[in-house]
C-alpha positions in Angstrom: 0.0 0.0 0.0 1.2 3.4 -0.7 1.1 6.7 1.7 -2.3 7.5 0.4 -3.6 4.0 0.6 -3.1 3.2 -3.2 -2.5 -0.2 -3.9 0.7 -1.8 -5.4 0.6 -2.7 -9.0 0.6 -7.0 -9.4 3.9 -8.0 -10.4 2.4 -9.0 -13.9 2.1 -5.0 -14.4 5.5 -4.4 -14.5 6.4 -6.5 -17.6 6.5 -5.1 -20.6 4.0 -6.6 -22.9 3.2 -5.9 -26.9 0.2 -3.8 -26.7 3.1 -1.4 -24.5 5.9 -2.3 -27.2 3.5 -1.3 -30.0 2.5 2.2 -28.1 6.3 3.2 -27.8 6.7 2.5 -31.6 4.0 4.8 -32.6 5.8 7.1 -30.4 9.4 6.6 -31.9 8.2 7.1 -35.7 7.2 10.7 -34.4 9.8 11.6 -32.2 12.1 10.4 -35.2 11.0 12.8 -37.5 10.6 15.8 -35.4 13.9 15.2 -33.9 15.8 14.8 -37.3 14.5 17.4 -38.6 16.0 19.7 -36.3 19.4 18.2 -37.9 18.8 17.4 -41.1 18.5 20.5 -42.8 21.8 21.9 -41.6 24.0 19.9 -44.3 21.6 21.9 -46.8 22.2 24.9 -45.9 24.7 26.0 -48.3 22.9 23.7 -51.3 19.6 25.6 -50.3 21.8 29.5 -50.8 22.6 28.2 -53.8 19.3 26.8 -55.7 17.4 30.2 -54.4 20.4 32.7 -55.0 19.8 33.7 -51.6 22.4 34.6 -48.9 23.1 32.5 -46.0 21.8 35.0 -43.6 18.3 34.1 -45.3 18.5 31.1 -45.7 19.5 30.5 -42.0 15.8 31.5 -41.0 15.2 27.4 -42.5 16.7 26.0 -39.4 16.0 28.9 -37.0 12.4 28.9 -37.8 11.7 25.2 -37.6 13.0 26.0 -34.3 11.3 29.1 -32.6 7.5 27.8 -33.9 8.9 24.3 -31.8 9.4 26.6 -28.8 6.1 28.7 -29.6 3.9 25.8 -29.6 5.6 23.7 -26.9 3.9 25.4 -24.6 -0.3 24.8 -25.2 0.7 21.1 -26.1 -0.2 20.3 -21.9 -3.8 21.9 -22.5 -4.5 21.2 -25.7 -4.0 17.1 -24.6 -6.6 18.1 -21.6 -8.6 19.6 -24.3 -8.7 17.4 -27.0 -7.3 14.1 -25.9 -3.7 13.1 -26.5 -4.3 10.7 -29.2 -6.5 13.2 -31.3 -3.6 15.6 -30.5 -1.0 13.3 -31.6 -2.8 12.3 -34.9 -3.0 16.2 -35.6 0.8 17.3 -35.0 1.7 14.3 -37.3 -0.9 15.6 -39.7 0.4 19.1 -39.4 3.9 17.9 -39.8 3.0 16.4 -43.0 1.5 18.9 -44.3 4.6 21.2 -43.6 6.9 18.7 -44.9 5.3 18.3 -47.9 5.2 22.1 -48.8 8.5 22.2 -47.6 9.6 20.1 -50.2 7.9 21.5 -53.0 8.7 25.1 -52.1 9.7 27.4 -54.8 11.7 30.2 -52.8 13.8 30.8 -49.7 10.4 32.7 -48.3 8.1 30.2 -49.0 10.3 27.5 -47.9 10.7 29.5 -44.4 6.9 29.7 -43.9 6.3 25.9 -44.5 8.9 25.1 -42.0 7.5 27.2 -39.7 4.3 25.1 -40.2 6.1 22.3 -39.6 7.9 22.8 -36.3 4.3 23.6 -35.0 3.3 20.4 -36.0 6.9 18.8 -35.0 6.7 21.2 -31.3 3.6 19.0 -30.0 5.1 15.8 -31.2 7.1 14.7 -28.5 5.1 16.4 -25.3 2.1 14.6 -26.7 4.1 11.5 -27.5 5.6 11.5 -23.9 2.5 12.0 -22.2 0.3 8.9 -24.5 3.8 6.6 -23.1 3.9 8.1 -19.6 0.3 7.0 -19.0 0.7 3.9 -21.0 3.5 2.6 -18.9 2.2 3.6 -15.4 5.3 4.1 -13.0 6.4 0.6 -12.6 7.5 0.7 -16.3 8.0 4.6 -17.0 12.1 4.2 -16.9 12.1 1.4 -19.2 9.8 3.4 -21.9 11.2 6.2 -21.4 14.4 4.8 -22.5 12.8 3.6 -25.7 12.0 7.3 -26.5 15.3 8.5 -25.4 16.6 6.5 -28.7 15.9 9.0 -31.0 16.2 12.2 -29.2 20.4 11.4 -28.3 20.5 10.2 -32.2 19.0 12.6 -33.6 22.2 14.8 -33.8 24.0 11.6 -35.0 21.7 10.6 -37.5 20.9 13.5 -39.1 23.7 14.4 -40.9 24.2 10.8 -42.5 21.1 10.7 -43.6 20.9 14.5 -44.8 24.4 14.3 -46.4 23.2 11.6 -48.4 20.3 13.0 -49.5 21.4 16.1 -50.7 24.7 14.1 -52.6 22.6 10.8 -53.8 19.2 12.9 -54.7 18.1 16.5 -54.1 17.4 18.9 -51.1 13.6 18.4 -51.4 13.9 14.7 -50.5 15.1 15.8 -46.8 11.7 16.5 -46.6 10.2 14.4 -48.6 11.4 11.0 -46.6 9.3 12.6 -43.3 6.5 11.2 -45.8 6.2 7.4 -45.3 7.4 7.3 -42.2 4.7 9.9 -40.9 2.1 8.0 -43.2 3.0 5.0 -41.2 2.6 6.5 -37.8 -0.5 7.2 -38.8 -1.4 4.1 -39.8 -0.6 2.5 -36.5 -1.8 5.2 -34.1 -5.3 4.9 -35.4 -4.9 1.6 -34.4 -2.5 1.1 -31.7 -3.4 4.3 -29.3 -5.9 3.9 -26.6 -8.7 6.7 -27.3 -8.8 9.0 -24.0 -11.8 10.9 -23.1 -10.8 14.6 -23.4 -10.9 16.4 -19.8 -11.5 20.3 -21.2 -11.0 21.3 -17.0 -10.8 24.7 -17.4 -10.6 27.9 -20.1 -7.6 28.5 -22.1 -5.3 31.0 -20.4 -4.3 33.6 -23.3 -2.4 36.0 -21.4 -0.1 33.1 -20.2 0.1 32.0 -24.1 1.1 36.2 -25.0 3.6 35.9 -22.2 5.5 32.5 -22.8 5.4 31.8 -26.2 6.8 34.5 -27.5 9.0 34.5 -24.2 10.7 31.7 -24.9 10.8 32.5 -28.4 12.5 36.3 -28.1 15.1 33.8 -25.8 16.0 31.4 -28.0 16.2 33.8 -31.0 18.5 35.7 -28.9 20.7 32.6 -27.8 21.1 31.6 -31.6 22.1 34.5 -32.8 24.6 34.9 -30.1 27.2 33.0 -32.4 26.7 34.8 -35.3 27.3 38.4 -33.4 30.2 37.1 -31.6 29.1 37.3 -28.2 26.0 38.0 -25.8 26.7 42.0 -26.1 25.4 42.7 -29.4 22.0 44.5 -29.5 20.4 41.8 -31.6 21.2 39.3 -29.2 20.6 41.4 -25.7 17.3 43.0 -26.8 15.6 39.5 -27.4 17.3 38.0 -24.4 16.1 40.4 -22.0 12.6 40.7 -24.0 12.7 36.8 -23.2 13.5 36.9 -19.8 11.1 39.5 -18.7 8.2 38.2 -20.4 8.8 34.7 -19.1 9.2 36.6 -15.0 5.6 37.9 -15.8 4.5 34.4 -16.6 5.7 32.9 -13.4 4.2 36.1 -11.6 0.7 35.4 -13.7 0.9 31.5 -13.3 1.6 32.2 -9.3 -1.5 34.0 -9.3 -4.0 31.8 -11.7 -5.4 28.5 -10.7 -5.2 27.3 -14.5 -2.0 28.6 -16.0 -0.6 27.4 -19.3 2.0 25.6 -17.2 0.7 24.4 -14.1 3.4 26.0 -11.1 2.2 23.9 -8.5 4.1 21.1 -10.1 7.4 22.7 -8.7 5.8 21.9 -5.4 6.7 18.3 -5.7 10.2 18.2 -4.4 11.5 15.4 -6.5 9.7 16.9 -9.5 11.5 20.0 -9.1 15.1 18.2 -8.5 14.7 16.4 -11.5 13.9 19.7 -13.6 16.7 21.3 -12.1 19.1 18.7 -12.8 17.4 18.0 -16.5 18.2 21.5 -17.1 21.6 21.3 -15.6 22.2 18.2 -17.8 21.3 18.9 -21.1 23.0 22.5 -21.1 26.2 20.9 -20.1 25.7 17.8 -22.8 24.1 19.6 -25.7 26.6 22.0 -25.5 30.1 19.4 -25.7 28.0 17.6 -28.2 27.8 20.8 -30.6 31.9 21.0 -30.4 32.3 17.6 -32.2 30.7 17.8 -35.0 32.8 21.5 -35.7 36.1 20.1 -34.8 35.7 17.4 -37.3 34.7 19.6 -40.3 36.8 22.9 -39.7 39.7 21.1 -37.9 39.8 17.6 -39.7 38.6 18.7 -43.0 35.6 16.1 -43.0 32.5 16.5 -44.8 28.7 16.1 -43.2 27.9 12.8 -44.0 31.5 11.7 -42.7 31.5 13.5 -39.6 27.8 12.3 -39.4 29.6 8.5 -39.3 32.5 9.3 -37.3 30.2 10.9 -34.6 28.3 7.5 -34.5 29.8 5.6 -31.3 28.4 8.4 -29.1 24.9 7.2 -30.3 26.0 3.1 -29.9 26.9 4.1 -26.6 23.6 5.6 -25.6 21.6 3.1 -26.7 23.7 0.0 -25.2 22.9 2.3 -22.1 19.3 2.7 -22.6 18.2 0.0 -21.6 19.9 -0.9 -18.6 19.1 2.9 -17.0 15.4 2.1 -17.7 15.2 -0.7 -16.1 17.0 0.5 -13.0 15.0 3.8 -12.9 11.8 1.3 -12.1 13.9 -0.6 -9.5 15.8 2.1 -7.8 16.2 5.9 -7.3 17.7 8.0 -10.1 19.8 9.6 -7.8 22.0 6.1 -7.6 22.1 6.3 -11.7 22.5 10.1 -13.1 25.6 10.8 -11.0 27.1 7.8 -12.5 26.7 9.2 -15.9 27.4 12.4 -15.1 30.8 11.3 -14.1 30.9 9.1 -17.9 29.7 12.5 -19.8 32.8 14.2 -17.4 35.4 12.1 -18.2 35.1 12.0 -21.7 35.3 15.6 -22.0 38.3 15.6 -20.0 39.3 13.6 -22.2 38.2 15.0 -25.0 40.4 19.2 -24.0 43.2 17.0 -24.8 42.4 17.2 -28.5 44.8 17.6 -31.5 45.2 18.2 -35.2 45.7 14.9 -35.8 44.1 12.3 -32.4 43.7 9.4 -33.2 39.8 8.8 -34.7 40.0 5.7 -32.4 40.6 7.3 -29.4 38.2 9.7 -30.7 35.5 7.4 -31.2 36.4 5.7 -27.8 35.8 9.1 -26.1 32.6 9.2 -27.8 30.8 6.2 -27.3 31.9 6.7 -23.7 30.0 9.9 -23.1 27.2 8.1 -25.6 27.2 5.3 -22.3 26.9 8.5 -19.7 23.8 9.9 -21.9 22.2 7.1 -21.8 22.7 6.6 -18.2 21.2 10.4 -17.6 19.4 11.8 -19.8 15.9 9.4 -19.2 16.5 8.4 -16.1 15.7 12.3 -15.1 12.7 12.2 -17.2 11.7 9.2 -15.6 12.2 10.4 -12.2 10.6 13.6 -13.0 7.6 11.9 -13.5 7.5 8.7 -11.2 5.2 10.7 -8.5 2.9 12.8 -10.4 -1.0 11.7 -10.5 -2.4 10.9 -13.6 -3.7 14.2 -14.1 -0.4 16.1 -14.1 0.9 14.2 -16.7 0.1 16.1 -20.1 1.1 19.7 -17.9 4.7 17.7 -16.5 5.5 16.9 -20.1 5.2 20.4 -22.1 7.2 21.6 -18.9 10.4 19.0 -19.4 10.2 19.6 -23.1 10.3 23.6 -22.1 13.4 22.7 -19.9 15.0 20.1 -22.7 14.5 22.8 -25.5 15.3 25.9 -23.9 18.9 23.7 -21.9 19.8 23.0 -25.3 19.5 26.4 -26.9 21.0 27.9 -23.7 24.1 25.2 -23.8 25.0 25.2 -27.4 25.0 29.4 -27.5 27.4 29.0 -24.3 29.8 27.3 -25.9 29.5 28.6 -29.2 30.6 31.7 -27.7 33.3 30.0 -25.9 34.8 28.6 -28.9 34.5 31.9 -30.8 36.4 33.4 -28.2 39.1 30.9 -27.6 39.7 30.8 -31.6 39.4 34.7 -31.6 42.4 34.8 -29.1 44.6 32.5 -30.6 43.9 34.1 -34.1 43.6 37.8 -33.6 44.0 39.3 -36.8 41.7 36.9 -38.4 39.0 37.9 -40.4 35.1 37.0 -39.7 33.2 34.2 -40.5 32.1 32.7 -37.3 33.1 29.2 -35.5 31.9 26.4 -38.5 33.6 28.7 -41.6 35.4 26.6 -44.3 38.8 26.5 -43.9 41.4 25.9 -47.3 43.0 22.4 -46.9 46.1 24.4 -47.8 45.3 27.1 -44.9 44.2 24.1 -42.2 47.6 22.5 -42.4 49.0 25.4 -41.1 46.3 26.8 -39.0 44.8 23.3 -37.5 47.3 22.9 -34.5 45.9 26.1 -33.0 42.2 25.0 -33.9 42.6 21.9 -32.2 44.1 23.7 -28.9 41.0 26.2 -29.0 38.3 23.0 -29.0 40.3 21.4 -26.4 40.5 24.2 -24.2 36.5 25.2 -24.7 36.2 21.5 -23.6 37.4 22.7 -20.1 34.3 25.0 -19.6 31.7 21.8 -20.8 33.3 19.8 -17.6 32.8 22.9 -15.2 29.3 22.6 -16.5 29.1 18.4 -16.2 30.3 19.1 -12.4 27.6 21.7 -11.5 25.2 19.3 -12.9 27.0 16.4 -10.9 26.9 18.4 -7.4 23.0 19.3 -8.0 22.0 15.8 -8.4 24.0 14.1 -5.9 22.2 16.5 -3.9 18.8 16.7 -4.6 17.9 13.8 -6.6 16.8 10.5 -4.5 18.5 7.6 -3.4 15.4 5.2 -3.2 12.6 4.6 -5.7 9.7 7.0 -4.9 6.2 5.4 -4.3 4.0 6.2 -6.9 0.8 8.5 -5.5 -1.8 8.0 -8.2 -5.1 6.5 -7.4 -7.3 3.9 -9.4 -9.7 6.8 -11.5 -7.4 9.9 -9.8 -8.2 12.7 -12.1 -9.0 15.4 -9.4 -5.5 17.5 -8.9 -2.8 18.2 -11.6 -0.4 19.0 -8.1 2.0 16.1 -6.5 1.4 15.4 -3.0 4.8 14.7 -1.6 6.4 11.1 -2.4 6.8 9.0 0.0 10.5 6.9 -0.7 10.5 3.0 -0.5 13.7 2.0 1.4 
């Protein structure tokens, strides 16, 4: 029996059985091609100036756009599941996603190809929340850490994969069929979620709350503008990077001053109540700054300091994402036996030592070593990244579920923006100092094979050395979840039918 006299799931429960297996594929084909697509396009970006006659600064808004209407929508994905049902939901942002891939690919200028993506990361923003929510409830919390590794998968490959496959698209085909392939596999998630997904009831609980959408969409979207562009002006001081940064930050104060105030905010506030909920956030957050933004510095070093091409560095980046899904597994299955606190420390030191590793880096390491260094952090990725989603949601009630999973996807999408920026400007500034009078053209410019003999030794120091600050961020990380995260499994608190309260009681933890 549990603290508030809920009974024990049988033992049978906890297995994971086909109709469960069959729920987390519908939910992989989706994550899969909103994930990718994130990545994908990058390797394009050059063949995309071209075909248009359009300059790079233009055609940039392809990839930054997918991602601000990700960060815009984000947010309403937790009501509109209350509203209309997570499976009706989920059918629509696949739907939506279609649609915007398939103008995507049949767009005939950089504008119009910069509106459809913007109609597809609205589609591709509700995607994973919704996803997250239909496996969360699915699962139940004797089986939430193995699931949630399943859907882990694709969000730590998703920066792996995306390259290969859009470096081969682009060289085998044409641009247009990085959008195009979103086609059959979205066609097919279709196809199985009208089948496979359990029809909720929708729970419309309350009215939509409009001044908390005017405050923390475009919040969060004036603060992730402001983070990207943060590269490209060469620090956080320019005024097209501080005016959207503070706009960001303001508007998102007033939304936790509105939210404290109203019962039924966009994001529901009184989840932060829950103290494990709350550790879990923090250390998410904590987490995928720190990761996201060592995981950006590979991928550069191998094309500006090793000469590679996408598709190559795409393959040569691929032991990090072996590593994570040999460690998958394992994590999920003990983030149902045990607290994560006894599992994301452990991969926090994995992600740490590899990046210690990893500031020793030279013109000319070794790719094994390299590689070894890789699929070692890939192990401590796998060991933390879902195990803190997991543990974030072990002791909510049923309710809270939908609200708790647009709030980690805030956290994951906003760490990610603000940990990549970091270190961007990092390694602008460490390349800056070693090469003074050099002229512009930011940290990924392509470098003469005949200038990178000469140049790469210095290169190679400035990576290694902007490695340094990516451990300083891996041991905060470390020191907030040895901290707050628990030691011992948290009984779950829902109740058979519990639909009442979207707000954790406190856990009670099983010794």
């Amino acid at each position: 029996m549990s603290a508030n006299g809920s009974t024990s799931p049988p033992a049978a429960d906890a297995k994971i059985d086909r109709g469960l297996i069959l729920v987390a594929s519908v939910v992989v084909l989706g994550a899969i091609m909103s994930i990718l697509d994130t990545t994908v396009v990058n390797v394009a970006i050059n063949t995309l100036a071209r075909d248009f006659d359009a300059p790079l600064s233009t055609i940039q808004w392809v990839a930054t756009g997918y991602t601000l209407a990700l960060a815009t929508v984000i947010p309403v994905s937790g009501w509109a599941a209350d509203r209309f049902g997570t499976k009706r939901l989920y059918l629509m942002s696949i739907a939506l996603f279609l649609a915007g891939s398939m103008l995507s690919g049949a767009a005939w200028s950089a504008e119009t190809l910069i509106l459809f993506r913007i109609l597809q990361g609205l589609g591709g923003g509700m995607l994973m929340p919704a996803g997250m929510t239909i496996l969360t409830r699915a699962a139940g919390p004797s089986r939430v850490g193995r699931v949630m590794a399943i859907i882990g998968v694709p969000m730590l490959l998703g920066p792996v994969l995306g390259p290969i496959l859009g470096g081969w698209l682009v060289d085998s085909f044409s641009w247009r069929w990085i959008f195009f392939i979103n086609l059959p596999i979205g066609i097919a998630a279709i196809a199985m979620a009208f089948r496979v997904l359990p029809t909720d009831v929708p729970a419309p609980q309350h009215r939509f709350d409009w001044l908390g959408l005017a405050l923390l969409s475009p919040g969060l979207a004036a603060l992730i503008y402001g983070l990207a562009e943060s590269n490209s002006a060469g620090g956080f001081g320019a005024t097209r990077v501080l005016v959207p940064l503070i706009a960001g930050v303001v508007m998102l104060a007033l939304f936790v001053v509105h939210g404290l105030r109203t019962p039924h905010a966009l994001i529901d506030l009184r989840l932060f109540k829950n103290r494990i909920f709350s550790a879990a956030s923090a250390t998410l957050f904590l987490v995928i700054i720190a990761a996201f933004g060592g995981m950006l510095l590979m991928p550069l070093y191998f094309q500006s300091v090793r000469g590679e091409s996408a598709m190559t560095t795409g393959l040569l980046l691929a032991p990090q994402g072996l590593g994570a899904m040999l460690a998958m597994p394992l994590a999920g299955q003990l983030a149902d036996r045990t607290g994560i606190g006894r599992i994301v420390p452990g991969g926090l030191v994995l992600i740490g030592a590899s990046f210690v590793g990893l500031t020793q880096l030279g013109a000319d390491t070794s790719y094994w070593l390299i590689g070894a260094l890789l699929f070692v952090m890939g192990l401590g990725m796998g060991f933390t990244m879902m195990p803190t989603f997991t543990g974030a949601l072990q002791t909510l009630r049923h309710a809270a579920i939908a609200r708790a999973s647009t709030t980690l996807n805030i956290d994951q999408q906003v760490g990610a923006s603000v940990g990549t920026a970091v270190l961007s400007v990092i390694l602008a500034h460490e390349l800056a100092s070693r090469f003074p009078n050099a002229a512009g053209g930011g940290i990924g410019a392509v470098v003469p094979d005949a200038v990178r003999e000469r140049v790469a030794p210095m290169m190679a120091d400035a990576y290694g050395a902007t490695f340094w600050y990516a451990v300083g961020l891996v041991v905060v990380a470390f020191l907030v979840a040895v901290t707050l995260l628990p030691k011992h499994k948290p009984e779950p608190v829902d109740e058979p039918g519990d639909a009442v309260s979207a707000e954790a009681s406190e856990p009670v933890l099983m010794h």
